[in-house]
mmCIF file of the C-alpha atoms, coordinates in Angstrom:
data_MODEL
# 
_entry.id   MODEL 
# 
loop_
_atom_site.group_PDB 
_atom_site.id 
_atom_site.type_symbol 
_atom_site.label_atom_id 
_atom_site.label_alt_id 
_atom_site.label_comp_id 
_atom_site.label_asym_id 
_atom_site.label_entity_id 
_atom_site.label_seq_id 
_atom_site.pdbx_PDB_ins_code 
_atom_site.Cartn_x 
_atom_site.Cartn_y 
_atom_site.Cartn_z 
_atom_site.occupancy 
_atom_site.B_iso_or_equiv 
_atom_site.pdbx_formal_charge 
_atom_site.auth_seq_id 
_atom_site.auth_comp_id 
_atom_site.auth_asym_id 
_atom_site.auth_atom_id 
_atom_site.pdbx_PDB_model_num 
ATOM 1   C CA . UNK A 1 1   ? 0.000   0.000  0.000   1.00 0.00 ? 1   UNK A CA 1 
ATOM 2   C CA . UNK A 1 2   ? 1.491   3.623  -1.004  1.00 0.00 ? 2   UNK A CA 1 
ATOM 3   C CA . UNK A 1 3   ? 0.426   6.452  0.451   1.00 0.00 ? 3   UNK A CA 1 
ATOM 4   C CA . UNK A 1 4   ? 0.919   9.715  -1.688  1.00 0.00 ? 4   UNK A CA 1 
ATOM 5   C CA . UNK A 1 5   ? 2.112   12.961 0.855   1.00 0.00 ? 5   UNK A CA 1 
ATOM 6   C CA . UNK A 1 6   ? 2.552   15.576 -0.386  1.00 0.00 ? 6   UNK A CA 1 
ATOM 7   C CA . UNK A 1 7   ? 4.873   18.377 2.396   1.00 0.00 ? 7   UNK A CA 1 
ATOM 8   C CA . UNK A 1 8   ? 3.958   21.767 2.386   1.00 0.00 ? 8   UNK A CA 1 
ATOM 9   C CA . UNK A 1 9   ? 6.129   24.311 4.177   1.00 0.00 ? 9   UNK A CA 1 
ATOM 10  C CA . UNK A 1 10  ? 5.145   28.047 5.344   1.00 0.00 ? 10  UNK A CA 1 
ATOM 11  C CA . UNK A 1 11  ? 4.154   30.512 2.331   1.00 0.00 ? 11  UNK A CA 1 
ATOM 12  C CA . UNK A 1 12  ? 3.456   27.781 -0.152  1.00 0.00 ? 12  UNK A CA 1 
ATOM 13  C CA . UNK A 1 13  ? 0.184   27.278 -1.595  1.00 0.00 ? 13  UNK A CA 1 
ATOM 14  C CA . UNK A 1 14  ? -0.458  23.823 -1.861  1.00 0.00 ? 14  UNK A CA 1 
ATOM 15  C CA . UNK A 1 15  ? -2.442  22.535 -5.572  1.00 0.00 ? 15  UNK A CA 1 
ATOM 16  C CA . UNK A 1 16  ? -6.507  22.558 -4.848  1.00 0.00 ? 16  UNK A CA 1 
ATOM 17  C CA . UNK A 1 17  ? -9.462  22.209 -6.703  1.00 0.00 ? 17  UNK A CA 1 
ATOM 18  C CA . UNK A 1 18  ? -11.733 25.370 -7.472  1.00 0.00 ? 18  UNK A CA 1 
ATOM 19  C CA . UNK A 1 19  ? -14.429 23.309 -9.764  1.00 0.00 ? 19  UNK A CA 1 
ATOM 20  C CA . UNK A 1 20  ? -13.067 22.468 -13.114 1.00 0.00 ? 20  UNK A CA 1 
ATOM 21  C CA . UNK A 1 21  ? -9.921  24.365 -12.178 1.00 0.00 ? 21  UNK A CA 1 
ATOM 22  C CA . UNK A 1 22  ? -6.795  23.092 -10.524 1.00 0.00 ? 22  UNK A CA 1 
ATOM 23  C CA . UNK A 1 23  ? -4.843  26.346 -8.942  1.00 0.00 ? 23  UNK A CA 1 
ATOM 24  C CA . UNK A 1 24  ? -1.199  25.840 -8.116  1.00 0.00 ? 24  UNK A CA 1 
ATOM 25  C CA . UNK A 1 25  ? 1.860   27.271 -7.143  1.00 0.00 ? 25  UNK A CA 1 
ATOM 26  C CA . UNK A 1 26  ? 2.973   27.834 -10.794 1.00 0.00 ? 26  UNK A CA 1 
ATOM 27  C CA . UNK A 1 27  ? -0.087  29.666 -11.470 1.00 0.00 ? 27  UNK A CA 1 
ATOM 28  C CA . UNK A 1 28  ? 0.275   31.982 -8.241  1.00 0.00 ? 28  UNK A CA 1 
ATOM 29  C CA . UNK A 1 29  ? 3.588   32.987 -9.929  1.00 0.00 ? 29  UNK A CA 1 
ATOM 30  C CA . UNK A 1 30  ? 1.403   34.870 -12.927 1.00 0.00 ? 30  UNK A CA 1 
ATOM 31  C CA . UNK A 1 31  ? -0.879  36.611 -10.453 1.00 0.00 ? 31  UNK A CA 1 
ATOM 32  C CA . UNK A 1 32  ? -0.310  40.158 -10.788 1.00 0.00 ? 32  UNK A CA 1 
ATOM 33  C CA . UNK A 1 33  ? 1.104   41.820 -8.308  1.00 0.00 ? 33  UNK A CA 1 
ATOM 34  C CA . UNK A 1 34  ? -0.778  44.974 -6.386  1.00 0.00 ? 34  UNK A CA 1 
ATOM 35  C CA . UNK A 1 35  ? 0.607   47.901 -3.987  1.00 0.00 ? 35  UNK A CA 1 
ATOM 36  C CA . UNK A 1 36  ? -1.779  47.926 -0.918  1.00 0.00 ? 36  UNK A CA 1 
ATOM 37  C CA . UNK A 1 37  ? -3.033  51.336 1.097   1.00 0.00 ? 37  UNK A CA 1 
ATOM 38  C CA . UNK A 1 38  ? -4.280  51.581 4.531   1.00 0.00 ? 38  UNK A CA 1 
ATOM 39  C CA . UNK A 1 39  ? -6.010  54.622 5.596   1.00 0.00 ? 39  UNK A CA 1 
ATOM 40  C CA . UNK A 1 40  ? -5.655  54.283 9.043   1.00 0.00 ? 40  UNK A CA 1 
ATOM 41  C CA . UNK A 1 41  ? -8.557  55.148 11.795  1.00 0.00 ? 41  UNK A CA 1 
ATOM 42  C CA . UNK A 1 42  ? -6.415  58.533 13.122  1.00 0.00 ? 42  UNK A CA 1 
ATOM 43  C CA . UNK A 1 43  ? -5.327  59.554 9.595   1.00 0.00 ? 43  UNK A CA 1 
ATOM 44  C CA . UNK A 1 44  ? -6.686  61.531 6.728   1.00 0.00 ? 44  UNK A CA 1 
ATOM 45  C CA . UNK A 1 45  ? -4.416  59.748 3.654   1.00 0.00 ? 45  UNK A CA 1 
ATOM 46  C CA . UNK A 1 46  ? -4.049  56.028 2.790   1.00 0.00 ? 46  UNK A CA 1 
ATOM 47  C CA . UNK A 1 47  ? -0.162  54.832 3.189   1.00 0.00 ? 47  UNK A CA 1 
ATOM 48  C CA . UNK A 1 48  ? 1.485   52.090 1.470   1.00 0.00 ? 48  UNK A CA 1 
ATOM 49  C CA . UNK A 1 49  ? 1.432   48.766 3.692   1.00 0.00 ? 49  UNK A CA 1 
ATOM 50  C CA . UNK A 1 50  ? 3.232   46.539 0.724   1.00 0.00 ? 50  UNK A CA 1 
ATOM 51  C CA . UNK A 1 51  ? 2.395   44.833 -1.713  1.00 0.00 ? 51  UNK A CA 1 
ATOM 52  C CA . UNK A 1 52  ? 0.928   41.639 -2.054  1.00 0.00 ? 52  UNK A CA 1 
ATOM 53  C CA . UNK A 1 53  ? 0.028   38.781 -5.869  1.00 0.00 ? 53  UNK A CA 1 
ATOM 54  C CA . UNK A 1 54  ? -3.678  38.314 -6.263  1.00 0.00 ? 54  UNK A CA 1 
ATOM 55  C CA . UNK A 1 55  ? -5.576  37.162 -9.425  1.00 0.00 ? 55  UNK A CA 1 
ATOM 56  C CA . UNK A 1 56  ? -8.413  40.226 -8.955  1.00 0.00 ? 56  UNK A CA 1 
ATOM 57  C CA . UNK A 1 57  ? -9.073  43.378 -7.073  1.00 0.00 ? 57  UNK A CA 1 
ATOM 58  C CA . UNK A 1 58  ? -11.361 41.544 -5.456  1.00 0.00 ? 58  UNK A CA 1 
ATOM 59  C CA . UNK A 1 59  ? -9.306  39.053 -3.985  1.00 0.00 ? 59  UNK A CA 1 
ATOM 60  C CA . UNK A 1 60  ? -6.744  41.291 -3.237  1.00 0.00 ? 60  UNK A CA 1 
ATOM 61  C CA . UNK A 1 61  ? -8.586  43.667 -1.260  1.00 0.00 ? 61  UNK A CA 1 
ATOM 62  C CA . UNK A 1 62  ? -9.497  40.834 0.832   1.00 0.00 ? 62  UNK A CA 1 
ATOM 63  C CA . UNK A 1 63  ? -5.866  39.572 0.906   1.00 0.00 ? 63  UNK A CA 1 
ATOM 64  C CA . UNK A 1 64  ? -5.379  43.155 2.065   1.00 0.00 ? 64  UNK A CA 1 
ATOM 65  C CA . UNK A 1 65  ? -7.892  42.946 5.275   1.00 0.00 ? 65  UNK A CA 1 
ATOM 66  C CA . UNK A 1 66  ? -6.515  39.554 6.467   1.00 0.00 ? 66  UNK A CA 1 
ATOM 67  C CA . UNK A 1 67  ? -2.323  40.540 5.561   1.00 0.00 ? 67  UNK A CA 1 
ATOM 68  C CA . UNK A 1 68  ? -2.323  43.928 6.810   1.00 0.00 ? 68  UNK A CA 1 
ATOM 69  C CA . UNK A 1 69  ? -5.182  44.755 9.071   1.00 0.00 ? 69  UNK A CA 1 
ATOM 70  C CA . UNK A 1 70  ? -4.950  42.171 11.468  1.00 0.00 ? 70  UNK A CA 1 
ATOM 71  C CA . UNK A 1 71  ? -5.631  44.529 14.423  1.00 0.00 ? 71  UNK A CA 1 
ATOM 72  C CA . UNK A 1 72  ? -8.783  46.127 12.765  1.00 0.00 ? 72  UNK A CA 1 
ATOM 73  C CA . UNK A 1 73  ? -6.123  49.389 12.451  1.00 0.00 ? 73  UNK A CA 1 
ATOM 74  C CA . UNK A 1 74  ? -7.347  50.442 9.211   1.00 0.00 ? 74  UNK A CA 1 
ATOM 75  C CA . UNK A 1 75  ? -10.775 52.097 7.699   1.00 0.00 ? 75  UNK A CA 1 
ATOM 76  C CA . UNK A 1 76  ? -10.479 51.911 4.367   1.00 0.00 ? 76  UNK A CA 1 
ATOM 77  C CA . UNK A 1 77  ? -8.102  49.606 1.684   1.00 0.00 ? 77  UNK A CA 1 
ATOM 78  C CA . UNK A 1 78  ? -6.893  50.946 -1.476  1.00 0.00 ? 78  UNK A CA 1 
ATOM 79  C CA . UNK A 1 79  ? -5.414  48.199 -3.940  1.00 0.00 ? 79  UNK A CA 1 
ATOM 80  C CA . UNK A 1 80  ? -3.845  49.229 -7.297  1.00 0.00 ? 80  UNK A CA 1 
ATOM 81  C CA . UNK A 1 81  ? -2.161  46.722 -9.774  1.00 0.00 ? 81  UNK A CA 1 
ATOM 82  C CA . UNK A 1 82  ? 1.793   47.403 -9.704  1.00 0.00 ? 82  UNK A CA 1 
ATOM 83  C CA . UNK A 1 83  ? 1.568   47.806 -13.805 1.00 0.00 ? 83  UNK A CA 1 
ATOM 84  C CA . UNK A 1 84  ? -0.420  50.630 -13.572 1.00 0.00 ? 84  UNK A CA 1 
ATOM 85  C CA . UNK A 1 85  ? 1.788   52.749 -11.030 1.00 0.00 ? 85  UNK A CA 1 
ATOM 86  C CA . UNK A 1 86  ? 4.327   55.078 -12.665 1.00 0.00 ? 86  UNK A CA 1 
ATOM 87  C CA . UNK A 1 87  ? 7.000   56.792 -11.242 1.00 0.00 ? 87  UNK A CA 1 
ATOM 88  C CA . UNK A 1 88  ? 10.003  59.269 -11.995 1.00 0.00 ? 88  UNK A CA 1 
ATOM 89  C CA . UNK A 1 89  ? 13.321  58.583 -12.405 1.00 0.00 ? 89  UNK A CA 1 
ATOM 90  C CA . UNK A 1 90  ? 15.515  59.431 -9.071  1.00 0.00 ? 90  UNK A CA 1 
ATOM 91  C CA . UNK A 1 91  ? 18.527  59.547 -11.346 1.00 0.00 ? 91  UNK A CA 1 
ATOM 92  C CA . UNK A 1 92  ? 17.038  62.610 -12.658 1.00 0.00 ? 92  UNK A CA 1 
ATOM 93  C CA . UNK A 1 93  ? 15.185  64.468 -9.700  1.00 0.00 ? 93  UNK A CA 1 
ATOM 94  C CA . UNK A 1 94  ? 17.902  67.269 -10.067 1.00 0.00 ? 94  UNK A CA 1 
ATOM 95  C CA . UNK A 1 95  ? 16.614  68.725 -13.341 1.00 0.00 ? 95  UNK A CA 1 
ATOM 96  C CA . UNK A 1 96  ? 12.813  66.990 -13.014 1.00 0.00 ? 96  UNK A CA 1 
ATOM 97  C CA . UNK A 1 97  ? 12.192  69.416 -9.881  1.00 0.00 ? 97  UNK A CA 1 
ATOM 98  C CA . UNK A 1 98  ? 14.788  72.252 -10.845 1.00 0.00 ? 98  UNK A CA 1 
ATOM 99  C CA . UNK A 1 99  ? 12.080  74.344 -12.682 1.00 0.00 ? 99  UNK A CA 1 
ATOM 100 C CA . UNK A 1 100 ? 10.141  74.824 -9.167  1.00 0.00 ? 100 UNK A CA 1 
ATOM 101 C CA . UNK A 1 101 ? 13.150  77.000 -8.011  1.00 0.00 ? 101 UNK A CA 1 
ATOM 102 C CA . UNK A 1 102 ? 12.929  79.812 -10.355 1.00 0.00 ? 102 UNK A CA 1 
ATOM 103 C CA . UNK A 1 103 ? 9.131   80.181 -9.255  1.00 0.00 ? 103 UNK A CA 1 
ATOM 104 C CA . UNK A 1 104 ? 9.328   81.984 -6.010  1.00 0.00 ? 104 UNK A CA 1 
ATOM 105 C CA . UNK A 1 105 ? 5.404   82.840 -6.577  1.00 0.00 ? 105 UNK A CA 1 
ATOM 106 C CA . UNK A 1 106 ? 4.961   79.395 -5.487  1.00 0.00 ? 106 UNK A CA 1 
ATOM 107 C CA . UNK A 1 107 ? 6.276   79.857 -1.975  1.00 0.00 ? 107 UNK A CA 1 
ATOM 108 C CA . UNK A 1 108 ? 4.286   80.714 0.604   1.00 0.00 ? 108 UNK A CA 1 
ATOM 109 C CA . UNK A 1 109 ? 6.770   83.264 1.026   1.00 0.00 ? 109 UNK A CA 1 
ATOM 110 C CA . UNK A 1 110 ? 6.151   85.403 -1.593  1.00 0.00 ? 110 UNK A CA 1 
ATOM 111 C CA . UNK A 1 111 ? 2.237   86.808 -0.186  1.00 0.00 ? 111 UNK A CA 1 
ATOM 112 C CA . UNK A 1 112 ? 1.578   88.839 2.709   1.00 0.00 ? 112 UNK A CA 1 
ATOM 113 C CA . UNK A 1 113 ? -1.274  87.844 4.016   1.00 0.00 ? 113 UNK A CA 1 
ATOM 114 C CA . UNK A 1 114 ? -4.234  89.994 5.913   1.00 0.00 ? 114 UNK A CA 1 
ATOM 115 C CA . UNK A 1 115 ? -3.945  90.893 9.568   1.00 0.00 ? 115 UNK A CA 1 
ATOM 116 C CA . UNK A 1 116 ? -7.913  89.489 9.189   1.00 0.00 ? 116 UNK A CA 1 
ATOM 117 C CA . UNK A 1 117 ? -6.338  85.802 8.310   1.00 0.00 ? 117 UNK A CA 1 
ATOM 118 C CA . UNK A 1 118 ? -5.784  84.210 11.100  1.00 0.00 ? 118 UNK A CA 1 
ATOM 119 C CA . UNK A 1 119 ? -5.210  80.725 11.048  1.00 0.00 ? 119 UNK A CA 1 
ATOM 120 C CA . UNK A 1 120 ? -3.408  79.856 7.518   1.00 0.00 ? 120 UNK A CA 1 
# 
């Protein structure tokens, strides 16, 4: 008599059935991946908790709740897939933000404001 066991170690998803389906870990490689934000019950913005491979928003907002608000510390999840995120280039921030200094209008600086204005 052979028994067929199959060892699964922490983080790996083991092969199941969903219907017709078989899901395994091959297929969990080609999940997207999506950048997760808390907002949390003090705060005003959402913040980046990580990032986390799930095969819908759906799922991962839900991956979300369970991975990252495990101490019912946030209020609201934002989920974005990674390929839609774009970014600029830190190797050129020098002449990406230089235009800003020429601009001194855009300093708070540059107005004097009303004795009337009190709390700005």
């Amino acid at each position: 008599m052979s028994f067929n066991i199959q060892k699964f170690y922490y983080g790996d998803i083991p092969e199941e059935k969903t219907g017709a389906a078989i899901v395994s870990k091959q297929d969990h490689a080609a999940w997207p991946l999506w950048e997760v934000f808390i907002r949390s019950k003090q705060g005003l913005d959402h913040k980046h908790a990580g990032s986390l491979h799930a095969t819908d928003a759906k799922m991962a907002i839900e991956n979300a709740r369970d991975v990252y608000t495990r101490r019912q510390e946030g209020i609201s999840i934002w989920v974005v897939e990674s390929k839609y995120i774009h970014a600029s280039n830190p190797d050129e921030a020098e002449s990406f933000y230089e235009p800003a200094e020429d601009k001194v209008y855009r300093h708070p600086t540059f107005y004097d404001l009303p004795d009337e204005v009190k709390h700005m």
